[in-house]
C-alpha positions, 0 to 999 in steps of 0.5 A: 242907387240914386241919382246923385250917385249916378252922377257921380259914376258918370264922372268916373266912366267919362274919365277914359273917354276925355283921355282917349279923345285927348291922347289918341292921335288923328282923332279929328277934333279930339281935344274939343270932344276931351273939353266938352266931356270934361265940362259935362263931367265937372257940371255932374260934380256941381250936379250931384252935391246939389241934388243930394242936399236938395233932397237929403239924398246924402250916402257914404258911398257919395261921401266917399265917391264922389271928392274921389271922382273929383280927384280922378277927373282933375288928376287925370287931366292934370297928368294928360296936359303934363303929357302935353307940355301944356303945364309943368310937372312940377306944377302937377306934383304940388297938386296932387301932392295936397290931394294926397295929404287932405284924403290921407288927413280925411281917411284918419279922421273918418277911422275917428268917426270925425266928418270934414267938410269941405272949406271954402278954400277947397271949393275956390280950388277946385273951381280954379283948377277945372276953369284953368284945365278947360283954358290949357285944353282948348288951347287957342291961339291967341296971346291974350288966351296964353296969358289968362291960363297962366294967371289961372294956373298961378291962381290955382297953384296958389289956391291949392297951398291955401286950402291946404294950409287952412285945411289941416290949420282948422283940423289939426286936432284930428291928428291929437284925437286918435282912437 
């Protein structure tokens, strides 16, 4: 297995680790243990599509694994700051709602033998979420902080209706070219 690939199950394995430290009641500093292994988990997702086009390290198994990390990571924290009240359900819904569709719209064109990339959109979402995630965790008591993660969760809902509505704009042949 190589590296981009370790990476990417190392963002997997952390993913029960960041919800323990999270969740867990009286674990002393548990929520900034739960930022830093989620910084750490998303600079492996930065880390892994570097290396693997660096050095032509690209495999199916990182194709699939590792927008499915990606997937597992945010939802994960998504789900946990529901849990929280840090953010709202609804809010929640709509995003995992578009990582629904975009794997859906994905796993069609794969079975067509057609590869997506990924959009500028979508890399503009995700950055946004895993910013706007790290701001809600670390929770600081400052009103100024209160406000920049609210911009940054309207910025990610909006970015995340964005890239969805340009993702199956640009690819909605892929539904008409069914084997």
């Amino acid at each position: 297995m190589n590296l981009p690939n370790k990476l990417t199950l190392l963002r997997v394995l952390l993913i029960p680790f960041f919800v323990a430290f999270l969740l867990v009641p009286g674990i002393p500093y548990g929520n900034y243990i739960a930022v830093a292994i989620f910084i750490i988990a998303s600079l492996t997702d930065l880390l892994d599509g570097k290396i693997a086009r660096k050095y032509n390290l690209v495999t199916n198994f990182g194709k699939f694994m590792d927008p499915l990390a990606d997937k597992l990571l945010v939802c994960a924290a998504l789900i946990c700051l529901v849990a929280s009240e840090q953010l709202s359900a609804w809010i929640v819904i709509i995003i995992i709602s578009r990582e629904f569709i975009i794997s859906g719209f994905r796993l069609i064109a794969a079975d067509n033998d057609i590869v997506i990339a990924a959009s500028y959109w979508g890399k503009f979402k995700t950055t946004f979420q895993m910013v706007m995630i790290i701001v809600l965790l670390l929770d600081l008591p400052y009103a100024l902080w209160d406000i920049l993660g609210i911009v940054l969760t309207y910025i990610s809902l909006a970015l995340t209706i964005i890239s969805l509505i340009d993702y199956l704009y640009k690819n909605k042949d892929v539904l008409k070219e069914q084997k």
